[in-house]
N, C-alpha and C positions, 0 to 999 in steps of 0.2 A: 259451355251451356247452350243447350239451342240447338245443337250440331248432330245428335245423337250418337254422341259419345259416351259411353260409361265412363266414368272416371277408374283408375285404377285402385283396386281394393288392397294388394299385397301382391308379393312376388312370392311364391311356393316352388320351393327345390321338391323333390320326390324320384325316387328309381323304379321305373316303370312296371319290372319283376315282385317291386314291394311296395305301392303307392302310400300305403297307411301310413308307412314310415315318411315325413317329413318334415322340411322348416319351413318359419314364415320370415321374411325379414324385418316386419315391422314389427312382427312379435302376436299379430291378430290369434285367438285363440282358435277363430271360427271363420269360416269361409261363407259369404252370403249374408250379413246384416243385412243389408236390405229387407231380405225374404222373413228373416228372422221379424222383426219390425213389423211386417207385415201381416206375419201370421198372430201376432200379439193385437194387432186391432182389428183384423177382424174374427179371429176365434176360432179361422179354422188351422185345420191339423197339421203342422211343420214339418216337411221331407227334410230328413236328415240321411246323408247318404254314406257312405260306408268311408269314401278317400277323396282327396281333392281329382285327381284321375277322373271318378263318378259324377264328382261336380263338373266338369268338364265336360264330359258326355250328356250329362240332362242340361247344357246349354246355360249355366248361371243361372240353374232353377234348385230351389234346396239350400241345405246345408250342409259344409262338409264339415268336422271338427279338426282342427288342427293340436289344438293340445290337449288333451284328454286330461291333463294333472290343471289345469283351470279351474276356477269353481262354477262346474254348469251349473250347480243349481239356481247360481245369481244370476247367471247368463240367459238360464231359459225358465227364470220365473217365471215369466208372465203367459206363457204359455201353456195350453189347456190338453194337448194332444199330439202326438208325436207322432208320423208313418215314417216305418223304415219298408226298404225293399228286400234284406235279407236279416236272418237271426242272428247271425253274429254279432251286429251291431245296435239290434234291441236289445239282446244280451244284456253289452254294456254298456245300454244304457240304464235300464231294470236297473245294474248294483248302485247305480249314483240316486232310485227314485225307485219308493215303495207304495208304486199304486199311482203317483201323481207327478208329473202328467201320465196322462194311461199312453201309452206304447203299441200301437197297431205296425202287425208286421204283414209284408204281400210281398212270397216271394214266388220263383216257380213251384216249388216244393213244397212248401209252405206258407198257409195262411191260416192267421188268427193273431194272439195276445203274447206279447213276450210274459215268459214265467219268472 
């Protein structure tokens, strides 16, 4: 405490050809509480990123999902909005949420509203 240390959140296995696919050891279903937390008090819109790999590269900014069979809807009740950076993973998130939270996608390709 005091040192600026993060404390450590989980340890993620992943194969770098496949990042989506991975484990957590502790069993976390999401990568990023904090952020998560964060974006529930203050209302704004939650990066959720496609792999722990992405989490990785936006600096422990976001969220990555680790277990998609979890119940996100508990997970990201509290939450008002969602930005992904590509449609795969507005995709699926859309099938777990019909309309709520709304789902903003900003990729190179594409931008706008997951369907």
């Amino acid at each position: 405490p005091g040192w600026g240390i993060t404390p450590v959140e989980d340890l993620i296995a992943f194969y770098t050809p496949t990042p989506a696919v991975c484990w957590a050891m502790r069993g976390s279903p999401i990568l990023g509480q904090q952020n998560l937390e964060r974006a529930e008090f203050t209302g704004k819109p939650l990066w959720i990123v496609e792999s722990p790999l992405e989490y990785l590269k936006a600096r422990g900014r976001g969220v990555a999902i680790i277990d998609w069979k979890a119940n996100l809807s508990l997970i990201f009740g509290g939450i008002r909005s969602i930005r992904c950076d590509d449609i795969k993973t507005a995709r699926r998130l859309s099938a777990f949420w019909k309309g709520h939270p709304e789902i903003l996608v900003r990729s190179q390709k594409t931008q706008g509203r997951a369907a």
